[in-house]
N, C-alpha and C positions, 0 to 999 in steps of 0.2 A: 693817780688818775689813769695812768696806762693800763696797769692792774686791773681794776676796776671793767676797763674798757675790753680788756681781753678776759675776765671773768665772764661782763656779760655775752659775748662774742660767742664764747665757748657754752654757758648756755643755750643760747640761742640755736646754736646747731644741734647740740645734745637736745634737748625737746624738739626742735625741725625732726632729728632723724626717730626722737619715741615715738612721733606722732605719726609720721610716716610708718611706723611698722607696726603700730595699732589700730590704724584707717584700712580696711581691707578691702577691695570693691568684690563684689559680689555680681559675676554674669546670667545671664540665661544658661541653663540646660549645663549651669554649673554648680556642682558640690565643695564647700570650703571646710576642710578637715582639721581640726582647731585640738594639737598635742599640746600639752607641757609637762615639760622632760620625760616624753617619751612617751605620753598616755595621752589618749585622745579624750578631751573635754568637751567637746563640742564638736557638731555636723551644724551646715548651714547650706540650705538651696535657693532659700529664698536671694531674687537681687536686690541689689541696693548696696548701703556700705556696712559692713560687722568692726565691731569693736572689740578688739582681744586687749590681751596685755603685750607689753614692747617685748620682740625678739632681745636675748634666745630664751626669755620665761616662759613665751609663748609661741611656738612655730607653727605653720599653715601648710597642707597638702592641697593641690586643685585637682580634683579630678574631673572629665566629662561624661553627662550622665547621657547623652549624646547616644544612639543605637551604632553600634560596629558590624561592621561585616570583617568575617574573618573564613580567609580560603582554607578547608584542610589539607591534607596533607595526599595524595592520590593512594589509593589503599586496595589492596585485595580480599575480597571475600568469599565465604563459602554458605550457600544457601544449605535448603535443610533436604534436598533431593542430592547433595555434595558436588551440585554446580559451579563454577568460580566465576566472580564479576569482578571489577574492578568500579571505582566507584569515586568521582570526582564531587569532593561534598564542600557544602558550607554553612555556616552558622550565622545568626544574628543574635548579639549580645550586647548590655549594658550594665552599669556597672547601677546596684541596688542595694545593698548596704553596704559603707562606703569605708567603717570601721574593721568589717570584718573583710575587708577585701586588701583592705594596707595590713593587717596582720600578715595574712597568707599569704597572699602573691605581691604585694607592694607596686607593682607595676603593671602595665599592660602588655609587656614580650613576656613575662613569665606568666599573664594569666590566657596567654594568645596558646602558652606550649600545655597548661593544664589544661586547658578547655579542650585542644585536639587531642590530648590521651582521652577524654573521659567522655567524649563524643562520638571516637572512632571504636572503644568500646562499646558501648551502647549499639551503633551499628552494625558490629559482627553481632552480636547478641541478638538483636530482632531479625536481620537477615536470614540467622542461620534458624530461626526459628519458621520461614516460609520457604516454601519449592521457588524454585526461577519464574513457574507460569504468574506465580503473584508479585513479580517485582517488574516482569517483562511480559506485556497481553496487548492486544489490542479492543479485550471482549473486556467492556465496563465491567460485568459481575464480575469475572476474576481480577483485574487488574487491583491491587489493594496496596500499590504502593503508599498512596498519600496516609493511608493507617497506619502502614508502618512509622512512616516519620510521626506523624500526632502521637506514636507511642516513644520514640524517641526521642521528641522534645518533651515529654512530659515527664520522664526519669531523669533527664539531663537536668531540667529547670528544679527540680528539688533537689539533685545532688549539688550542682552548682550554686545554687541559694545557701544551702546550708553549708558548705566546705569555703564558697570561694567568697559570698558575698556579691555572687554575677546571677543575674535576671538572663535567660536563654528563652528569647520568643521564639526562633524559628531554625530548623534543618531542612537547608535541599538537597538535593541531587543535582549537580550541571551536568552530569555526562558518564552515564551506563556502558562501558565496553567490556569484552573479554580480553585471557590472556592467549596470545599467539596461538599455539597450540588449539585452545578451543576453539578460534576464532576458524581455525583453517577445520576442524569438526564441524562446524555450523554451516560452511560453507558448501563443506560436502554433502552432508546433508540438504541442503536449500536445494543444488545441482540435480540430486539424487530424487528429491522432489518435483523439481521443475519437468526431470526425465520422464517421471511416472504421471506427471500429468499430459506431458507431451505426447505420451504412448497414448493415455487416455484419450487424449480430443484427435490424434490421429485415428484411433480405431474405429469411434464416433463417426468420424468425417468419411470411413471406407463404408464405416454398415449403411447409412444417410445416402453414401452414394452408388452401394450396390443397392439399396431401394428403390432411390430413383430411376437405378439404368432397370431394374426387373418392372418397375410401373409403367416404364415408358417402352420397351421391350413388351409389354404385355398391350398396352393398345394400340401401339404397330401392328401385331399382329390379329387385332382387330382389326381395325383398320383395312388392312389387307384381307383378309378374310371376308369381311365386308363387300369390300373391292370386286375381290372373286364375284364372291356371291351375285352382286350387280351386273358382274360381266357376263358370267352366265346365264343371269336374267334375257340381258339385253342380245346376245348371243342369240340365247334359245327365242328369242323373238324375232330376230333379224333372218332363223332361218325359217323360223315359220313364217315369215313372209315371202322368201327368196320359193319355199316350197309351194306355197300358196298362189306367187308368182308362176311357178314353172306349171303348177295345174292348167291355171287359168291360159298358160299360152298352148299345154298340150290340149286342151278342149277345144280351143279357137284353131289352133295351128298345130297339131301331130306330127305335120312332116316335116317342120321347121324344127319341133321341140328336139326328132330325134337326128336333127343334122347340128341343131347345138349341143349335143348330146357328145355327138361321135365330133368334132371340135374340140370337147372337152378333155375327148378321149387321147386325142392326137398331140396335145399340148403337154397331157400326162407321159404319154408314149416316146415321143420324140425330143427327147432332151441334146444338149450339145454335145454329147458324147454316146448317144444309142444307135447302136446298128442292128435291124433286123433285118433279115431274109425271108418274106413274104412273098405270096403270088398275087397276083393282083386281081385276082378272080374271089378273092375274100370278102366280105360283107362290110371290112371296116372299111373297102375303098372306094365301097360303092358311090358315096357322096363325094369322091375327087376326082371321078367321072365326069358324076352328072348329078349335080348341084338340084337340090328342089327345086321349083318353080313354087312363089312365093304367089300368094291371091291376093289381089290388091282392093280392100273394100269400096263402097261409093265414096267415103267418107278419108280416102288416103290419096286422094285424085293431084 
């Protein structure tokens, strides 16, 4: 009876544990990789549960079919003008035939280290087939990086399909730099530039402002000339009137005109430091004599 009890005991766990290793569940965005001894008899994507034969007749791989990113490796390059870049890349990959992917690489650290030899390849290769100005532009028409890469993931994605069993959707770029050396060329360069534009917009700004000082220099001296002009106008008016004046007082008053006259004279003569020696019997003295007598009209009363 014991016998029996531990026959069936033993049983029971022997089928518990076949059954268990024949029941397989099956995830999303999961691939079940179905060997026996050694050779793959079946792929399964679908979820739900797969039914194999009991380990070890029948063993299971899981892979994720899941998209990876994978950072490369930092690298240098040589464009096709023998420029050097340096070139911080990455890849997006997933795993697409699932059979030919556990032959080759069996893993994803050894399909992580194929994938950056045969990607970083392909990089030097397209690079070195473009000048620097089409990897680095600011002018749309030249700038042709993004072609570059669509030619580099479209050789990648066939050699990786056919060699690895890996689907390669997408190559970036995260970050474009030089090595040192160039890096301190480019700068001087920039420098060298900034100089020659700086000379530029200074030279600009002296001719701008020797125009402006000669345009405004030139109607100042209109201006003044003008000036003149008017002064002289008004000038030669003020004295044909002072003359016009003096007529009008020598035709009225003669003897007055010629005693403001000889006043005039005396004002001119006699300055703070003139000493002449005159006899007083002279005609200029006549009037410090004896002053005209001045006619007084009816109309001055």
């Amino acid at each position: 009876m014991k016998k029996r009890w531990l026959a069936a005991l033993g049983g029971t766990v022997l089928g518990g544990f076949l059954l268990s290793t024949s029941l397989v569940p099956v995830y999303e965005s999961e691939l079940i990789v179905v060997s026996q001894f050694g050779r793959v008899v079946k792929v399964e994507n679908e979820a739900g549960l797969l039914f194999k034969l009991p380990d070890p007749i029948q063993t299971i791989s899981r892979l994720d079919q899941k998209q990876r990113i994978e950072t490369l490796a930092t690298a240098e390059y040589v464009t096709r003008d023998r420029r050097n870049v340096v070139l911080d890349s990455y890849l997006i990959w997933r795993v697409k035939d699932a059979q030919r992917f556990l032959s080759s690489v069996r893993n994803y650290e050894t399909a992580a280290v194929r994938l950056n030899d045969l990607v970083t390849a392909e990089i030097s290769n397209q690079i070195g087939q473009h000048p620097l100005s089409a990897i680095l532009n600011t002018d749309p028409n030249q700038h042709q990086l993004e072609r570059v890469l669509s030619n580099i993931v479209e050789q990648v994605r066939e050699r990786a399909a056919a060699s690895l069993g890996i689907d390669v959707t997408d190559v970036g770029i995260n970050r474009i730099s030089f090595p040192q050396p160039v890096v301190v060329d480019i700068y001087k360069r920039m420098a060298a530039e900034r100089g020659r534009i700086a000379q530029q917009l200074r030279a600009e700004g002296q001719e701008q402002a020797a125009k402006v000082r000669a345009e405004t220099e030139f109607e100042v001296r209109q201006k003044l000339a003008q000036a003149r002009r008017e002064s002289r106008i008004l000038v030669g008016e003020a004295e044909a009137k002072a003359s016009q004046a003096y007529a009008e007082v020598y035709r009225e008053h003669p003897e007055f005109y010629r005693f403001l006259r000889s006043m005039q004279a005396y004002e001119q003569i006699f300055t703070d430091k003139t000493r002449l020696i005159l006899s007083t019997d002279q005609p200029l003295f006549d009037y410090l004599w004896a002053p005209p007598a001045v006619e007084v009209g009816d109309d001055a009363s």
